[in-house]
Steps between C-alpha positions, in 0.01 A plus 500: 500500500339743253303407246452739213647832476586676834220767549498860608355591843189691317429104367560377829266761677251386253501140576526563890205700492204380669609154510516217767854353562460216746817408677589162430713209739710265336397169554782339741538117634567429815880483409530871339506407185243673204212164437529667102200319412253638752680817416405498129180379625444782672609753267298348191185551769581853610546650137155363410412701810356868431804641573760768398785255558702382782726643782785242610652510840346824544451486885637163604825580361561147434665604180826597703526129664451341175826383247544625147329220344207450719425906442541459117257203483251664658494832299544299160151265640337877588634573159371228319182535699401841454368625207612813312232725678616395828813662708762305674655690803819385662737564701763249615 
């Protein structure tokens, strides 16, 4: 989910550079399924963090386990979340 125009990797480099990019869990119940509420929670917290942005399922690799729709909700709540300053990394 890209927001503005796509950028080239000299913009990217820029942006990585020297910042903190916590790795973040997706907030789960006890029956697998996303609890979207703590999850936007959570995100609206973490922006207002001093950080560069966000890495999803960068080392649990939850991301693969995940369906379609529970992935896209919670990049479009980082999305929402994160402010124009602030990088969203995924992979899923």
């Amino acid at each position: 989910i890209l927001r503005g125009p796509t950028m080239g990797a000299d913009r990217i480099r820029q942006l990585l550079a020297g910042r903190l990019f916590p790795a973040v869990p997706a907030p789960l119940r006890s029956d697998g399924s996303l609890d979207l509420d703590a999850q936007h929670a959570y995100a609206r917290w973490m922006a207002a963090q001093p950080v560069g942005g966000v890495a999803t399922w960068a080392h649990t690799g939850r991301g693969l386990r995940l369906d379609r729709a529970t992935r896209l909700a919670i990049l479009r709540s980082w999305r929402d979340a994160l402010d124009s300053r602030q990088v969203l990394i995924a992979a899923a």
